[in-house]
VOPA-27706 format. One line per 3 residues: number of its first residue (from 1); their letters; for each residue y, z, x of C-alpha. Coordinates in Angstrom, 1 decimal. Layout:
N
NUM) A) Y:Z:X  ...
//
This chain:
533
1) XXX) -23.5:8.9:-2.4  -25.3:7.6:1.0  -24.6:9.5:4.3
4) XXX) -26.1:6.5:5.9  -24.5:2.8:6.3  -26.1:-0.6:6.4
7) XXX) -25.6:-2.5:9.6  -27.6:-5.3:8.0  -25.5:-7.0:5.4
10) XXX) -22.6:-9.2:6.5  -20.2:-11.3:5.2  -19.1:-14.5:6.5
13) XXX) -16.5:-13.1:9.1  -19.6:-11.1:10.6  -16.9:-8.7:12.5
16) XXX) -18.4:-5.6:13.1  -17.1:-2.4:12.8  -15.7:-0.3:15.3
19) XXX) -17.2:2.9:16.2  -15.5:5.7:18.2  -14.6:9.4:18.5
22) XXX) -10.8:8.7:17.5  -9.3:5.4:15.6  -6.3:3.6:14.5
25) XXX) -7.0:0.8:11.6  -3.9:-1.3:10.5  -2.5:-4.7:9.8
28) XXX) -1.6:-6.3:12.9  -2.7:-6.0:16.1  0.4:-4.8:18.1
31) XXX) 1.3:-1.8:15.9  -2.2:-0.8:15.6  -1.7:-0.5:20.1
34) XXX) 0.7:1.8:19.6  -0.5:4.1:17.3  -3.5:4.4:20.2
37) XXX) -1.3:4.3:22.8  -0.1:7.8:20.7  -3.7:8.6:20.8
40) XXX) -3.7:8.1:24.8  -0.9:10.3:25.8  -2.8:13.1:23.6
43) XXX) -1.2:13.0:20.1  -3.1:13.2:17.2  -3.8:11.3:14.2
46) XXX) -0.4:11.5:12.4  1.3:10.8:15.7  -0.6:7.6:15.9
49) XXX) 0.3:6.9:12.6  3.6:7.3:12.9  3.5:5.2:15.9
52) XXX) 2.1:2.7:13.9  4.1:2.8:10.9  7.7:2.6:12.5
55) XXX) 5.7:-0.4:14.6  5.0:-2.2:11.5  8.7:-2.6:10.4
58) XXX) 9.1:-4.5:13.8  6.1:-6.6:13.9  5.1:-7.0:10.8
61) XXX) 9.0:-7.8:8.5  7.3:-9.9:6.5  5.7:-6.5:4.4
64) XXX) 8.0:-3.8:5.2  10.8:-2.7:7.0  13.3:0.5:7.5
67) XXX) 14.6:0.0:4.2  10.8:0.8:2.7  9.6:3.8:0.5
70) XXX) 6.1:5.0:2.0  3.2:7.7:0.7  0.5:9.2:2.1
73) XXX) -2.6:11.8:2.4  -3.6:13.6:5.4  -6.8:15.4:6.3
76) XXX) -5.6:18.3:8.4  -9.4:19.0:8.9  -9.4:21.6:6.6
79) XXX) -7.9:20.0:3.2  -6.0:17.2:1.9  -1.9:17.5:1.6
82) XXX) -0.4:14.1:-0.3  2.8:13.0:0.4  5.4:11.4:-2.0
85) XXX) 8.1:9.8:0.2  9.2:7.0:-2.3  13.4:7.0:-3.4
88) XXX) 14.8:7.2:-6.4  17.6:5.2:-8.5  21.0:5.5:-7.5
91) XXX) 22.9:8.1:-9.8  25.1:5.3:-11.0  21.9:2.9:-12.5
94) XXX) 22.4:3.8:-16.4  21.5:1.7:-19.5  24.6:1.0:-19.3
97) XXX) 24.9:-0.1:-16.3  22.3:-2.9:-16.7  24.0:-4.0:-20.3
100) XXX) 23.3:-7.5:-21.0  20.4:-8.3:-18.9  17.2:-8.5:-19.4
103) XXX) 15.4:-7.1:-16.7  16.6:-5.3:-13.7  17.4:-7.5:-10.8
106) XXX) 14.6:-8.4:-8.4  16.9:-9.4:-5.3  20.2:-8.2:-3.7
109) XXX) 21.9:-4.6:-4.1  20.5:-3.6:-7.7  17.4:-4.0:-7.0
112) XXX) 17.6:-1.6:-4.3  16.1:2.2:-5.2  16.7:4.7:-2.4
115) XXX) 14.6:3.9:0.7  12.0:6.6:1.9  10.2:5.4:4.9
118) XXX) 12.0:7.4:7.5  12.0:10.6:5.7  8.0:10.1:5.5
121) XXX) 7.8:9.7:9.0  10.2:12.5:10.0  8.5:14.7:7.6
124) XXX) 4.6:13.8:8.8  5.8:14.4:12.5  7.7:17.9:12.0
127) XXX) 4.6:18.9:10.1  1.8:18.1:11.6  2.6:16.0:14.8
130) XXX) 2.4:17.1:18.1  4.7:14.5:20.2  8.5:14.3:19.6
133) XXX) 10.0:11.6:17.2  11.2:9.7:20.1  8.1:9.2:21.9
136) XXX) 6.5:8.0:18.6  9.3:5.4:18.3  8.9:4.3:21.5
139) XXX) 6.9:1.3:21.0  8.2:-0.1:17.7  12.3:0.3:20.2
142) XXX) 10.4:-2.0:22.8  9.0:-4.6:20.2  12.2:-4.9:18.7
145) XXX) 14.6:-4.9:22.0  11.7:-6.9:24.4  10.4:-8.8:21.6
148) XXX) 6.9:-9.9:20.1  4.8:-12.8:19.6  4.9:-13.5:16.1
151) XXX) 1.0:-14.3:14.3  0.3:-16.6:12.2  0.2:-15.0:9.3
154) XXX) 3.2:-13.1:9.4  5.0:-16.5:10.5  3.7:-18.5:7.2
157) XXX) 5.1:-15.8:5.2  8.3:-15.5:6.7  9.0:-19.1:6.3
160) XXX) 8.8:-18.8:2.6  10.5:-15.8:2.6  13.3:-17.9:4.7
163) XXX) 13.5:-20.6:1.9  14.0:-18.2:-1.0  16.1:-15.3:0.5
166) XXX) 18.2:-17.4:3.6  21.5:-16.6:0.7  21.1:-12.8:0.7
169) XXX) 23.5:-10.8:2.4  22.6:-10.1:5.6  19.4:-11.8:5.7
172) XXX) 19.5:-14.9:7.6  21.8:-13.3:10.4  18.6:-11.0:10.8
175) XXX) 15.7:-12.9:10.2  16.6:-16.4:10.9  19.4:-16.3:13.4
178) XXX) 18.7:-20.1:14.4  18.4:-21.2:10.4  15.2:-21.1:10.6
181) XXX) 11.4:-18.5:10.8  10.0:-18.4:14.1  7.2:-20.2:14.4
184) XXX) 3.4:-19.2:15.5  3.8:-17.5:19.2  7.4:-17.4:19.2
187) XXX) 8.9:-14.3:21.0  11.4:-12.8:18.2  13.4:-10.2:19.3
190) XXX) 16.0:-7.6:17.2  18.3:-5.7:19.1  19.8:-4.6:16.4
193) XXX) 16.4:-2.7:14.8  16.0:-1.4:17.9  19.1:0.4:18.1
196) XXX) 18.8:1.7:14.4  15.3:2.8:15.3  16.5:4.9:18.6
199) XXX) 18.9:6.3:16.6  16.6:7.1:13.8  14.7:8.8:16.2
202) XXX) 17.2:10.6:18.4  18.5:12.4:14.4  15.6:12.7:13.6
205) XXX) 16.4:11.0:10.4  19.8:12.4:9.8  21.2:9.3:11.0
208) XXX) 19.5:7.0:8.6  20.4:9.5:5.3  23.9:11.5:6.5
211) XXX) 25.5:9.3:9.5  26.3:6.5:11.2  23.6:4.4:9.6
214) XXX) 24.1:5.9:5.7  27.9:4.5:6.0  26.4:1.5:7.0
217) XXX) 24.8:0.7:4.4  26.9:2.3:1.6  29.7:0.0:3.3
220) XXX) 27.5:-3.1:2.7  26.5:-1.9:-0.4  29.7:-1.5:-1.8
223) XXX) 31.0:-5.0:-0.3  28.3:-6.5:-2.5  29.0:-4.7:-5.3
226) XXX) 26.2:-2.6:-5.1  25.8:1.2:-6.8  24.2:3.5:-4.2
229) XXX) 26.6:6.2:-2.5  26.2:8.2:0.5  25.2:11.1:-2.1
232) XXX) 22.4:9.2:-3.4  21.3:8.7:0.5  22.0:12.3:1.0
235) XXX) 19.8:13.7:-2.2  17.1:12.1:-1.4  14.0:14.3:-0.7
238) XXX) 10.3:13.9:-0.4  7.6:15.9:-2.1  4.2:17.4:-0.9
241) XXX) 1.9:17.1:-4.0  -1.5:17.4:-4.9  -3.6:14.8:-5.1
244) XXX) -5.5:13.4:-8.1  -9.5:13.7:-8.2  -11.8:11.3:-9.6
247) XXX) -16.0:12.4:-9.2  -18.0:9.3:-8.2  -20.8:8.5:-6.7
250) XXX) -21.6:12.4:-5.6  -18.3:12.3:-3.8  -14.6:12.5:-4.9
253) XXX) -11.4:9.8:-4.8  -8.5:11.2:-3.8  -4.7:9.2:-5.0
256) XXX) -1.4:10.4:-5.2  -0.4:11.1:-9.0  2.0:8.6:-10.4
259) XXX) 5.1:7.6:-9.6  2.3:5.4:-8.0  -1.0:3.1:-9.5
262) XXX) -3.6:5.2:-8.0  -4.7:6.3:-11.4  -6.1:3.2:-13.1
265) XXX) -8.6:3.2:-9.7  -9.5:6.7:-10.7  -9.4:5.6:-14.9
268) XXX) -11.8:2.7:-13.5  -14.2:5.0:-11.3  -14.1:7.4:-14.3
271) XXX) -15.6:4.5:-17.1  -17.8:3.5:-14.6  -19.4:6.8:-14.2
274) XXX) -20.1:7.0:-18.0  -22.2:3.9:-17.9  -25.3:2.7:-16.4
277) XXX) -23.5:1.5:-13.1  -25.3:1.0:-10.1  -28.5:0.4:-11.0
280) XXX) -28.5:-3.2:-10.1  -27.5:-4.7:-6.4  -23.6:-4.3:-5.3
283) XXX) -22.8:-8.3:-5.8  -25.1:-8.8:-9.0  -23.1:-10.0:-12.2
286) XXX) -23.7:-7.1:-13.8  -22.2:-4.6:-11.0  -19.3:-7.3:-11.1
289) XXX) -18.7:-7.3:-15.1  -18.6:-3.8:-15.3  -16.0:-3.0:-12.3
292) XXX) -14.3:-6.1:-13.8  -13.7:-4.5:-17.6  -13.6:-0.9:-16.2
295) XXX) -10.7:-2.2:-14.5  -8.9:-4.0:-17.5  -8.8:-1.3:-19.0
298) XXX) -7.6:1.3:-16.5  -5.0:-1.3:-16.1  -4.1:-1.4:-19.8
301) XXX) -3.5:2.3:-19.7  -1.1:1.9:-16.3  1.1:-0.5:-17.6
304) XXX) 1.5:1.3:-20.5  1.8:4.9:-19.8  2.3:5.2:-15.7
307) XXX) 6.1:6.1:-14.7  7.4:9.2:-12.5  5.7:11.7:-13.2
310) XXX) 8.4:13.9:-14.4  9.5:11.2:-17.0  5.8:10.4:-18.7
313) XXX) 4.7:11.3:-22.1  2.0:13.3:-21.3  0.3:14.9:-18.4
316) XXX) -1.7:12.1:-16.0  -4.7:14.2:-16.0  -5.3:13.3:-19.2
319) XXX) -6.3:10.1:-18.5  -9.0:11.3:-16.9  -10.5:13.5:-19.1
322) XXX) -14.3:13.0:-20.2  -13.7:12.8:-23.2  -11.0:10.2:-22.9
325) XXX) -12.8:8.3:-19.8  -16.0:8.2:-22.5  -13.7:6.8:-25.4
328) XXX) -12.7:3.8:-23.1  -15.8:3.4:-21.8  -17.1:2.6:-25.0
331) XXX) -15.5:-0.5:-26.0  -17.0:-2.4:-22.8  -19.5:-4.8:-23.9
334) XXX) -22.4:-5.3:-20.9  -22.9:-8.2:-22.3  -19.2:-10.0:-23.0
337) XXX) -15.8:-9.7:-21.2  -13.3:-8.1:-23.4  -9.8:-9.2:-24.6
340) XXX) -7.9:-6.1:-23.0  -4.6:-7.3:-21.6  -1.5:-6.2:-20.3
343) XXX) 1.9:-7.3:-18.8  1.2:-10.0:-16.3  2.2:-7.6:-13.3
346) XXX) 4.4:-9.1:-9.9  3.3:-10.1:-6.3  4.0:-7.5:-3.7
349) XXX) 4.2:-7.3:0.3  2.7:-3.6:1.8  1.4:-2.5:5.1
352) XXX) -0.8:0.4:5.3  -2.8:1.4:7.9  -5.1:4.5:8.7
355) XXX) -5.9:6.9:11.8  -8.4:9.5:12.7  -8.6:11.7:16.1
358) XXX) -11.4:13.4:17.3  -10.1:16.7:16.1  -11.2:15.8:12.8
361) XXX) -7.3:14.4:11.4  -7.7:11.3:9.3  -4.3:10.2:8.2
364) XXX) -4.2:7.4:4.9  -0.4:5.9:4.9  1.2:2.7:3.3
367) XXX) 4.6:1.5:3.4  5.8:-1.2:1.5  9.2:-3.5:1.0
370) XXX) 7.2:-4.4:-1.9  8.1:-8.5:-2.6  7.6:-9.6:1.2
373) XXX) 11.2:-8.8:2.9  12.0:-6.9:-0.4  15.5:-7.0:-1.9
376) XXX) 16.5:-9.7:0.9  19.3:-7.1:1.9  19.2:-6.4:5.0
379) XXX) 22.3:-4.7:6.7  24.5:-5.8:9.2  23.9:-4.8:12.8
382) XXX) 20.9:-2.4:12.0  18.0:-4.7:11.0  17.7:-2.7:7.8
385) XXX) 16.1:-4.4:5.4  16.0:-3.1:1.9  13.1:-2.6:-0.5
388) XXX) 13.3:-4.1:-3.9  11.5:-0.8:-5.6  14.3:-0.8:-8.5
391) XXX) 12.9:-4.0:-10.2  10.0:-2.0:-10.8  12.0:-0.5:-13.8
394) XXX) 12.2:-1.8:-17.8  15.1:-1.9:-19.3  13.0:-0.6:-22.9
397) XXX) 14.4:2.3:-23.6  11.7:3.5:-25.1  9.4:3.4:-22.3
400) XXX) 8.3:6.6:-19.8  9.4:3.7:-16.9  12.5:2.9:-18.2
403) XXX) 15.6:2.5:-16.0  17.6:6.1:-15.8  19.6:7.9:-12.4
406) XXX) 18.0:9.4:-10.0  14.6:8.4:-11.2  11.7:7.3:-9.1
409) XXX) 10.3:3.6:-10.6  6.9:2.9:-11.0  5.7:2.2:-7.7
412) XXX) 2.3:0.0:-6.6  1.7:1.1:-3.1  -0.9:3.7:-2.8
415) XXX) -2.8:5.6:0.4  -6.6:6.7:-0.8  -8.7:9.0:0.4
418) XXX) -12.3:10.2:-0.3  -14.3:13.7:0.3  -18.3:14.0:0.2
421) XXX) -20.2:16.3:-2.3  -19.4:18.9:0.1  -15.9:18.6:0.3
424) XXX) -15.5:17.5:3.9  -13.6:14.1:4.7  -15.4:10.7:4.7
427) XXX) -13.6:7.9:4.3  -9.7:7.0:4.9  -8.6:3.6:3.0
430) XXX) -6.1:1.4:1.6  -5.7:-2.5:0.4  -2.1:-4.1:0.6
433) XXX) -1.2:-6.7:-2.2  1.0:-5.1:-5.7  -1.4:-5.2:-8.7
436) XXX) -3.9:-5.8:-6.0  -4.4:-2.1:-4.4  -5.8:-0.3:-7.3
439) XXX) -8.2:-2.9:-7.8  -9.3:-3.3:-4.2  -9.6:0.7:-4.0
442) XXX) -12.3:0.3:-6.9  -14.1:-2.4:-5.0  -14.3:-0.5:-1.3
445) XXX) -15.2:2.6:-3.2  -18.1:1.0:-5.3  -19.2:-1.0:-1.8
448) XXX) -18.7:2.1:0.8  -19.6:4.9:-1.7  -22.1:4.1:-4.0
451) XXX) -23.6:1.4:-1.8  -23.9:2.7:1.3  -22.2:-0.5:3.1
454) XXX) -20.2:-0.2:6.5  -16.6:-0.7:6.2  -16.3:-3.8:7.7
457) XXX) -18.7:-5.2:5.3  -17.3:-3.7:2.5  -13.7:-5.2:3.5
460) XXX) -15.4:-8.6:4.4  -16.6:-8.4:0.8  -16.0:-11.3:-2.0
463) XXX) -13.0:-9.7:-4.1  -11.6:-10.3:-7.4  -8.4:-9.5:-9.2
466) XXX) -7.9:-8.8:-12.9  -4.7:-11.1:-14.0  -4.5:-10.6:-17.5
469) XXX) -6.9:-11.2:-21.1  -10.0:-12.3:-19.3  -8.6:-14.5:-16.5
472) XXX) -9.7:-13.3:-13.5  -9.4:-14.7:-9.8  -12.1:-14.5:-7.6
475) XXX) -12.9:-15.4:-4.3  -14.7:-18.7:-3.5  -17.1:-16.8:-0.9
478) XXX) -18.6:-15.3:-4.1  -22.4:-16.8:-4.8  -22.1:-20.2:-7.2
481) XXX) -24.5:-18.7:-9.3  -22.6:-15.7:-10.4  -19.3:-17.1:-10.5
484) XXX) -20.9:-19.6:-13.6  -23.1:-16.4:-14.9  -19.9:-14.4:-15.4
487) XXX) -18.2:-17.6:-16.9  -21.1:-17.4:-19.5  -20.7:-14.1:-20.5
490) XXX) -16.6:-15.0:-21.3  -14.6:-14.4:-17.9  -12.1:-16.5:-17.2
493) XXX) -12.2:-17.5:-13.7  -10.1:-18.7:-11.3  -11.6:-19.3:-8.0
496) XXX) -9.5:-19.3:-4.8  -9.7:-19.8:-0.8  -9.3:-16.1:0.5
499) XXX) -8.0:-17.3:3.7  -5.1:-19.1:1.3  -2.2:-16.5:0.8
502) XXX) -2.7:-12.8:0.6  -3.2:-12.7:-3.5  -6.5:-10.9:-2.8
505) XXX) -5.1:-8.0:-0.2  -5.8:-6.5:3.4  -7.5:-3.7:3.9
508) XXX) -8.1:-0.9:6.4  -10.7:1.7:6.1  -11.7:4.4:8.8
511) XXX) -15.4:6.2:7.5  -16.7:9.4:9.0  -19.8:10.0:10.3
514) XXX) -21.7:12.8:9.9  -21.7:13.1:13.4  -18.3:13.7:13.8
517) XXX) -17.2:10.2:15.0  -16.0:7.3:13.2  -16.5:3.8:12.0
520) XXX) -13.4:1.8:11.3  -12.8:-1.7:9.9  -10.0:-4.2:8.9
523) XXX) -8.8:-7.1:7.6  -10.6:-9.8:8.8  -8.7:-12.8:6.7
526) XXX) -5.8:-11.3:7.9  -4.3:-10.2:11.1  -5.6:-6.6:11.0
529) XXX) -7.5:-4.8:14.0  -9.5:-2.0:14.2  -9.2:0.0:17.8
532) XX) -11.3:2.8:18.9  -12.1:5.0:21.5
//
């Protein structure tokens, strides 16, 4: 693993990265100001992320909102401590109760699993944060009630989100009071969230899960024939777990353990360190075919196997035993791409972000809606929009992910994490994007740990996504050589504009030094921002 970072290699964005004694690393601009602005008044790194987090749902609706589930790991500068804040089903959502169809619903009330956002950040600040909930919220009330120039990004996606979700309850009173998105620049402005998030704040969550704003949405709920009750609200709970380890590259991978896909990067890392990987450069055809089939298969094995974890069919770790990792690393041909498939998985809308303070905190934390505004439920008079983390079910019965109360679906937003030979923290990171994120947490660990590039670089990086068989869509930034070399040797490519969409992710990642300071990218064919200081 290097301890020293190229400043030399560049892609074509050519942003640098940021380097500074404390950090805050996060999809769009505004919420990554008020996670420093956290760092100003002399919080610390979970403060900032808070900050940022409850920020994001105001800015940034188009990938998450009040209504979202959220994880995360924090550094505490001693040892990791992962947290699990995503919901579970309704107690009502039986077999039965999804008779007749054929998959659980992907928009309005039944697709909605319990939301656990605002337990996450309740829970991060009464733990470890060192400003009161109110001051965190702060800046996200002042976005909502003042209002916020919306970015281009964020404007192109909530324009398509308009034209497919403007007939969900609650949605276009919210998000497009005029009939329409608001266009690039456009000062939007939600009283409503801003309320909801005062209150959130004032409660410290009690509101959102036991009061005024629980009977809110169990009222809606229940006009639209949905199942979730104020117990369901009111059981929820979040869980402190350990993470999951994956050796690589003389370091270590931290991810949460499923209900989440932060295994198959770990499965991946795993089959790569039973073959000859790395010998050749970090954008060779080779480096690329391997990561490529590593990943098929650790993606076989998630589709498969991965559910909560107290519902699976065995233990996780066992997928990432040597002796399994070295059966599946077996059947990868250096030479051909494979015929490994699995069930072509569903687009996804995430924001994660990540923090550091000069005390040595580094906080990894993602929250998600999942598809863009999620369910398109959002509830009237809060600004509450609802995650659609329930379609994540089956409806096989005989599957460990199959639809059962009070059960936590599988879930594709992960936080990652990784620790040096020595067990000391060096790098904080995350990639936005569904069946994206455990692929683009392969790729930054292969570039950052194993090769020794900066973070910026390795974010600026040509990325590819695994869709299914041996199709495989890759960015158009990547050499014309290898794209037609790895066509040759059987992959199925489908190249594409990464400026076109968000199919390919956004990514944050804060490194360590061994200094003691920090070097943070982000997104650069995004909206992201890096700020230091």
């Amino acid at each position: 693993m290097s301890q020293s970072y190229d400043f030399n290699v560049a892609y074509p964005t050519r942003r640098p990265s940021m380097i500074g004694a404390n950090a805050v690393s996060a999809s769009q601009p505004l919420a990554a100001q008020a996670g420093m602005r956290m760092l100003m008044l002399g919080g610390n790194a979970v403060d900032a992320a808070v900050a940022t987090a409850m920020a994001l749902t105001v800015v940034e609706p188009s990938g998450c909102g009040v209504g979202s589930d959220a994880f995360a790991i924090v550094w505490d500068g001693k040892e990791t401590h992962a947290l699990n804040a995503s919901g579970r089903s309704p107690a009502a959502w039986t077999a039965e109760y999804f008779a007749g169809k054929d998959a659980v619903p992907t928009y309005g009330w039944d697709s909605v699993s319990v939301p656990g956002a605002v337990s996450a950040w309740v829970e991060l600040a009464k733990k470890f944060g060192s400003l009161p909930l109110t001051t965190l919220a702060q800046p996200a009330i002042d976005y909502a009630r003042q209002g916020f120039p919306v970015s281009p990004l964020i404007s192109r996606l909530w324009k398509a989100a308009v034209n497919k979700l403007h007939d969900q309850p609650g949605f276009s009173e919210c998000f497009a009071p005029n009939g329409v998105a608001p266009e690039v620049g456009e000062i939007f402005r939600n009283p409503a969230l801003a309320d909801t998030l005062e209150l959130i704040a004032k409660s410290e969550g009690e509101a959102f899960y036991r009061g005024e704003l629980a009977e809110k949405m169990i009222s809606h709920s229940q006009s639209c024939g949905g199942a979730m009750t104020l117990g369901d609200l009111a059981n929820h709970k979040v869980d402190w777990v350990e993470t999951l380890k994956q050796p690589f590259a003389g370091g270590t991978v931290h991810e949460l353990p499923p209900n989440g896909q932060g295994i198959a990067t770990l499965i991946a890392l795993g089959i790569l360190e039973k073959l000859d990987f790395g010998s050749q450069p970090v954008d060779s055809v080779q480096t690329l075919h391997l990561s490529i089939e590593a990943m098929k298969l650790a993606l076989a094995d998630l589709d498969q196997h991965i559910a909560d974890v107290d519902h699976m069919h065995f233990s996780p770790e066992h997928l990432l035993s040597d002796d399994y990792l070295q059966q599946r690393a077996s059947l990868i041909d250096p030479k051909r791409a494979s015929d490994v498939t699995y069930g072509s998985p569903k687009p996804g809308g995430t924001v994660y972000l990540t923090t550091a303070d000069a005390s040595g905190m580094m906080v990894s934390f993602i929250q998600s809606n999942y598809m863009g505004f999620g369910s398109g439920v959002v509830v009237p008079g809060t600004g509450i929009s609802m995650q659609n983390r329930g379609c994540g079910f089956v409806l096989d019965p005989a599957h460990a992910n199959c639809v059962a109360p009070n059960k936590r679906p599988l879930n594709t937003i992960i936080p990652a994490f990784a620790t040096d030979g020595d067990g000391k923290p060096l790098m904080s990171f995350g990639l936005m994007g569904g069946p994206m994120q455990a692929q683009g947490h392969l790729q930054l660990a292969i570039r950052v740990m194993l090769y020794g590039q900066n973070p910026q670089a390795a974010i600026d990086a040509p990325r590819w996504r695994v869709i299914e068989g041996r199709q495989v869509a890759i960015e158009s930034t990547l050499d014309t050589n290898t794209l037609a070399a790895l066509r040759a040797m059987g992959h199925e490519l489908l190249v594409e504009d990464p400026l076109q969409g968000h199919n390919f992710g956004g990514a944050q990642v804060i490194v360590r030094h061994p200094q003691g300071h920090y070097l943070a990218g982000s997104e650069s064919r995004k909206d992201g921002q890096a700020l230091v200081m």
